[in-house]
Structure formats: structure tokens, C-alpha cells
C-alpha angles and dihedrals in degrees: 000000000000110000116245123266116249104237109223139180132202105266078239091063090056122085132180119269132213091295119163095210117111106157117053116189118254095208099050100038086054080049086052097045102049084055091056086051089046101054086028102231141033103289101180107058115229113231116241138164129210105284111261096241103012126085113210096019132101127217124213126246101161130012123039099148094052080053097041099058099037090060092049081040104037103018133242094289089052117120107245116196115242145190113206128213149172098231116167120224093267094040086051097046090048093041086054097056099043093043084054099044087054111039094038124006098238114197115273091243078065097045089048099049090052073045099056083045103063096040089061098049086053083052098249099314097147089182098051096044097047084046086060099049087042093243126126116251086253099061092047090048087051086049097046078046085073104056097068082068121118117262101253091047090060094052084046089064101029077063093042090234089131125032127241096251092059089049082049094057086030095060097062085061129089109260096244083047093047084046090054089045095033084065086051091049095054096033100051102026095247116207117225096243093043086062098045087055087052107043095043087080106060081046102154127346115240090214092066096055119111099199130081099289085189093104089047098065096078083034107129083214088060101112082208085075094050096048091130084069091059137067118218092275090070103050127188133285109067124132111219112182106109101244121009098090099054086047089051095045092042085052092053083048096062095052087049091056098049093088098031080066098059088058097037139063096208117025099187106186099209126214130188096265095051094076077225107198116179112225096208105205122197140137098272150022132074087312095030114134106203134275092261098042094045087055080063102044084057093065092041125117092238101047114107143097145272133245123208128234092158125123105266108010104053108165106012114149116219107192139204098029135170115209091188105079101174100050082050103056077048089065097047100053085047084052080041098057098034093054084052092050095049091046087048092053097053082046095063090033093056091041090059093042096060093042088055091215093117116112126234104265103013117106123200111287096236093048118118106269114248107280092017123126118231087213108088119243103295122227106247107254122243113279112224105248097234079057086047097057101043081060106053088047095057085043093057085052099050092053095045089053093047097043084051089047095047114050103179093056088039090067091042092054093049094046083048084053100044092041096050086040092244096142085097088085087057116132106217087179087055096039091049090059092048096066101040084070093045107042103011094214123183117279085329109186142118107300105151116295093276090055087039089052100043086053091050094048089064104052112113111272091237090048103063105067081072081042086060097040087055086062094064095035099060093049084068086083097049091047119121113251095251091053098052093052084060086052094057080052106046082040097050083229103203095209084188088063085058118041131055113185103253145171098268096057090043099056093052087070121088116235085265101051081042090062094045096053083050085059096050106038089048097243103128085055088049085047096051125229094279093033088059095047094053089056103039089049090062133076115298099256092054076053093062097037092053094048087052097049102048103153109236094004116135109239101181120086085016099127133151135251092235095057091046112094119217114262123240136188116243124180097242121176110214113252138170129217115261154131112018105350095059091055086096104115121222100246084055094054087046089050094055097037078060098046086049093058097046091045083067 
């Protein structure tokens, strides 16, 4: 058997990926490097994947000292050995930072920065991204802990001059006060336990609280009380129980959040071992995504703010976050794109303009069709879930209505449910009730089959067409959230005949979604600049009552993107309702459209 071809790239091909490591060792990459002159070439390939934006080009997973040194050693033109795969973002940070902890042991502040980095891409999920690098939650969160070190402590452990037991002291501390320590460490050869006996009495400083200190002042663990321990470098005013300060602080938190809560979708309190970076969104800038699009971004499900419970800064309020990183870098290369089209466009059209050769009536060709956006087709933001499930609720009731106002389609869907074995999702509770309203039979319910047979054996005859179509109809509320979307399709659900914008959607939103549906119904222009301010400036509730009361404004058809389902194209023969199936009467279908809304 022939032997496999090694598969290589040009070192120049080949890019950095999103690798944490920041300090490589001199000793061991000269190591490295006299190995590679010895056998003459890279023996072991690196692993890499085609670069996410740019064709031609390889990003590394694995292996940036091996390509490192063969470029200073071989030269930018010098085949490097590859494996190639097709690693997704999170695959290729976790891949980093365990490729790195076993080929060659990087520094913890290292480990922990690949670390922060892929917590945020998983949106904060600590369990799911310690379960990815093999590590406890604990050891992640001692990791992420480091990285609220002072700069110069993390160099001072990146160059082991420090060991991680001393970053780890050090992290609790103000950054001027770990700089100051930082100089005695190194100066003196602190032990670690010596610190942590140290340090253990400055412990938290009572003027930084930010809830009421007055119960600290007769506290035992007041260092205030224990003065004669101290000398005048020390000062009065730390707590040192181990824990009391950061519950109290946590509790005054809470109270703090209540009303941020009322304006944000997502409130995250952040502590020191979260590695907490806030992803600022907003229309413009280097990382801006657009007017439109950040109009959008304010109704979404991972728009908020952060709250501080960080030394130094408790109870400070970051606002107009994003906690999905990933779908936000999304939405600035699509700003991004968009910008350089258009700027490619008014390149061409000026350029046709000055030579004069353009014709009367014929635009560039790569000019934006009348109509058309420049902005490329947006990814739907997340919906909050309490949004989420009003909707689908409202979306269950429309199809039952319609299913009990259009008998022909209401066979055919029963037949498809029946066909797909889909009845599973029927609602006999809600059935039941159904038909209490449209044949009134005797004590109907759910009895056994032999009691539930004998009762609807004795329904009138010309009522149980309504009776099958109930069937179908009440299935509507069991079925999964893909297949009643087909059923607003195959329906023509007008989600405008239905909904009329009211109080108790609205007081599910958040200020800030608010804000946003105001944008895309056209309210706050209705409103007018001043008249929107007004509004927006009082309580929440004032908010609501002056969006539903908009003089002149045109409720109806005004309904928002978040209760529209997505069309589909379903293959539907025309058909008109006849015979049997027709025979329904109108006060029936009334009954059961009834039955149907009071069955939500």
C-alpha cells in the first residue's frame, strides 16, 4: 500500500489563532528549536483549520511553537506539516488551552485568559465550559480569579517569579494596593502562607462598602476593635470575618438590582471569579452594529447590564451589554460588509458619473436595486422566553380558532396527525371542554373508554362534525413548537385580525424592549421627540399607558416582530368548503372558537 501523503502549507499561509498564550519560554523554545536544526525539518505537523474570513489562509489550533520556530528557523516560503480540520470557535479555544497545558505547561494567568475566552463565547455557562477544557468548576473559577490581578502581578506569575498561591491572595486586593504588595513579595521572598496571614488582616475595607456599616461598628471582626493588633499602616475600618463583607455586599446587590430589572433584560451581578468583560453594544464605533440593528439588539433576550461586586468598583452599573459574543461579533462583520459595499457602490457610481459614459436611466450594476437594503439579511435576535411564551400561547389559540372556522382543512389536519403520528400531542382536558360548550352532553369527561363511548354515543348526530373538528383543533395546544408554525401557514394565520397591541404584553417588556417596539411600530415618531422623552422619563407603567394611548396613531396592524411567525411554503391544493364537512353551523363554530380561548 502506498504511504499517505503528508498534507503541508507555506508557513505564510499559516496565521495565529486565538491562542491565550502570551509568555514562551526562552529556554525551552531554543530547546525546541535546536531539535528542528538537528533533524532538519518539523516533524510533528500543527493542527490548523481554514481561517474564518480569510480565503487562502490557516488558522492555528495546536501548535504555535513548532511554527514559530520553523519560520525564525526555515524561513516564510518553508513547507510546514499540517493536519487539517474542521474545528468550530469553541472546539478550537478549548483545544488551545489543553494543547498548551500538555505540550508545554503554560502559566495559569495563560491558562485562565484562553479560559475567560471561552466562557464568554458559551455566554457565561461556567459548567459547560469547564466541562469542555476537562477542569471542575472550581478550578475554572480559581483560574478566572486571576485574572482580576494587577498587571504586573500577572507578569509576575506568567515569569514565575511569583507562585500561584501568592496571584491567588493577591487577587481579593485593590490593584494600587496588590502593586505596593506585589514590591514586598518579590523583595523579601514572601511565603504564601506568610501572605495569607498578612493579608488576612487588612481583609475588606469598611469605606468601600456600599451597605449600611452601622452594624459593623460593635462587630468583634472590626478591625477598628482590635487596633492594638495593628501598627499605623494598617489603619482602622476592615472587616475581617471571612465572609460577612462580600454577603452583605451580595444582599445590597440584590436591592440594587430590583429596579435594573425593570429596564434589562439580563442584570449579571459580577464577582471577581467570574472574568467578568463587558461586550458594550451600540450603533457605532470600531465594534458598532448598525441603527437599525442596535434597535434590535435593545429588545433582545441577551441585552442588559452588569453590576458590579468587584473591589473597587461595588455597585457600579455597565450598561448596554451584550452577553453573546459570538452572535455579536456576527452583527458587526455584517455592519462591517455592508459599510464596504456601500462604499463600493458610490465608488463605481461616481466613477460613471465623471466619465460621462453612463446612460440616462441605467444605474451601476453593482449598485443596491431600488427598494433594496444595503444591510445583508439579519439573524433574528433571541426572543425572551416570558415573550416567547405569551406567543406561543396566542399562537395555539389562533390555530384552534381557525381549525374550528375552516372544516375542510380541519379533516386534513387530523388525517396529517393522525398519519405522522402526531396525536400524541392531543389535549383530552382541553377536548373534553371543548365539547361540553358544543354538544352539552350529559356529565361528558374522561371515564374510561366504555363511559367515554357510551357519552358520545349519545351527542346529537348534527352536532358531531363540530365534535371532529375539536379534535384537531385541540391538538393545536400539544403541538411541538416547529409544527404549529406549519399550522399558522397552512392556516394563513393574519396575525394583524388577531392581535391588538395591549397592557398585558406590554408589561411583560423590559424599559429597553419597550424602547425598541416604540422604534418599530413608529410610536416614538408619533409621539414626537419631546413627547417620547416625557414618557420614557416616568415610571414604567406611565411608560405603557402613554404607548397605548398615542393620539392619531394606527393601532391596528401594528404588531410586533416577536408575535409574527416565520412563513413557509407548503405545497396547498386549492380546495372549497362543501358536502359534509361544511354542515358545521355558525353558532357551533362560535361555541368552540370560545371553548378554544378559554382552554388557554
Amino acid at each position: 500500500m502506498q504511504d499517505q501523503v503528508q498534507p503541508t502549507l507555506k508557513v505564510r499561509q499559516i496565521v495565529s489563532g486565538p491562542n491565550h498564550r502570551t509568555y514562551y519560554d526562552p529556554k525551552k523554545m531554543a530547546e525546541l528549536e535546536a531539535g528542528l536544526l538537528a533533524a532538519g525539518k518539523v516533524t510533528q505537523p500543527i493542527q490548523v483549520r481554514p481561517h474564518p474570513t480569510r480565503a487562502g489562509v490557516w488558522e492555528i489550533i495546536a501548535g504555535e511553537r513548532r511554527w514559530r520556530a520553523a519560520r525564525k528557523l526555515f524561513g516564510e516560503d518553508y513547507d510546514m506539516p499540517v493536519v487539517i480540520s474542521d474545528a468550530t470557535d469553541a472546539e478550537v479555544r478549548a483545544l488551545g488551552i489543553i494543547e498548551n497545558h500538555y505540550r508545554d505547561n503554560p502559566s495559569d494567568i495563560e491558562q485562565a485568559r484562553g479560559a475567560a475566552d471561552l466562557l464568554q463565547y458559551n455566554r457565561d455557562d461556567k459548567e459547560q465550559t469547564a466541562r469542555q477544557l476537562g477542569w471542575g468548576v472550581e478550578t475554572l473559577e480559581r483560574r478566572l480569579l486571576l485574572l482580576n490581578c494587577a498587571a504586573e502581578v500577572q507578569q509576575a506569575l506568567v515569569e514565575r517569579r511569583i507562585k500561584l498561591g501568592h496571584a491567588e491572595l493577591l487577587a481579593g486586593l485593590q490593584h494600587e494596593r496588590q502593586v505596593k504588595v506585589l514590591a514586598g513579595v518579590l523583595e523579601h521572598r514572601v511565603p504564601v502562607e506568610v501572605l495569607k496571614k498578612q493579608l488576612g488582616q487588612f481583609a475588606k475595607r469598611l469605606a468601600d462598602a456600599i451597605f449600611d456599616t452601622a452594624q459593623c461598628v460593635s462587630c468583634s471582626h472590626n478591625s477598628a476593635q482590635q487596633a492594638a493588633l495593628f501598627d499605623e499602616a494598617i489603619g482602622d475600618g476592615f472587616c475581617q470575618h471571612p465572609t460577612h463583607f462580600d454577603e452583605l455586599t451580595l444582599a445590597a446587590l440584590e436591592l440594587r438590582a430590583v429596579p435594573l430589572r425593570e429596564q434589562y433584560q439580563v442584570v449579571r451581578i459580577v464577582r471577581v471569579v467570574d472574568a467578568f468583560t463587558p461586550l458594550l453594544v451600540g450603533p457605532d464605533g470600531e465594534l458598532g452594529v448598525g441603527a437599525e440593528q442596535y434597535g434590535d439588539c435593545k429588545s433582545c433576550a441577551n441585552f442588559g447590564c452588569s453590576l458590579s461586586a468587584m473591589p473597587g468598583s461595588y455597585g457600579q452599573v455597565e450598561e448596554s451589554l451584550c452577553f453573546d459574543a459570538q452572535c455579536h461579533s456576527t452583527k458587526v462583520a455584517d455592519r462591517r460588509r455592508a459599510e464596504r459595499a456601500a462604499a463600493r457602490a458610490a465608488t463605481t457610481d461616481g466613477a460613471g458619473d465623471a466619465d460621462g459614459k453612463g446612460k440616462k436611466g441605467e444605474g451601476s450594476r453593482t449598485a443596491a436595486k431600488p427598494g433594496a437594503s444595503a444591510l445583508p439579511k439579519r439573524a433574528a435576535n433571541q426572543t425572551p422566553p416570558r415573550v416567547a411564551q405569551y406567543r406561543t400561547e396566542r399562537w395555539r389559540a389562533w390555530v384552534a380558532n381557525g381549525l374550528m372556522a375552516e372544516p375542510a382543512r380541519s379533516h386534513r389536519v387530523l388525517a396529517a396527525l393522525i398519519a405522522s403520528s402526531s396525536l400524541q400531542s392531543f389535549t383530552p382536558l382541553k377536548f373534553v371542554e371543548a365539547v361540553g360548550k358544543l354538544a352539552k352532553p350529559a356529565k361528558f369527561g374522561i371515564n374510561g373508554f366504555k363511559g367515554a363511548l357510551e357519552l358520545s354515543d349519545a351527542i346529537d348526530a348534527a352536532k358531531m362534525p363540530a365534535v371532529v373538528q375539536a379534535v384537531a383543533a385541540c391538538a393545536a395546544y400539544g403541538v411541538s413548537h416547529d409544527n404549529l408554525e406549519l399550522l399558522l401557514n397552512y392556516l394563513d394565520v393574519d396575525e394583524a385580525r388577531h392581535f391588538r397591541l395591549n397592557a398585558e404584553y406590554l408589561e411583560l417588556l423590559t424599559v429597553s424592549e419597550l424602547e425598541s417596539l416604540a422604534d418599530e411600530l413608529k410610536l416614538r415618531k408619533a409621539m414626537g421627540d419631546a413627547g417620547f422623552k416625557k414618557a420614557r422619563a416616568g415610571t414604567k407603567a406611565k411608560f405603557i399607558e402613554a404607548l397605548l394611548n398615542v393620539p392619531g396613531f394606527q393601532y391596528a396592524g401594528a404588531v410586533p416582530k416577536a408575535i409574527r411567525y416565520q412563513r413557509r411554503r407548503l405545497r396547498i391544493a386549492a380546495m372549497e368548503d362543501g358536502g359534509p364537512a361544511a354542515s358545521v353551523s355558525a353558532a357551533d363554530a362560535h361555541h368552540a372558537e370560545e371553548a378554544a380561548l378559554t382552554a388557554t
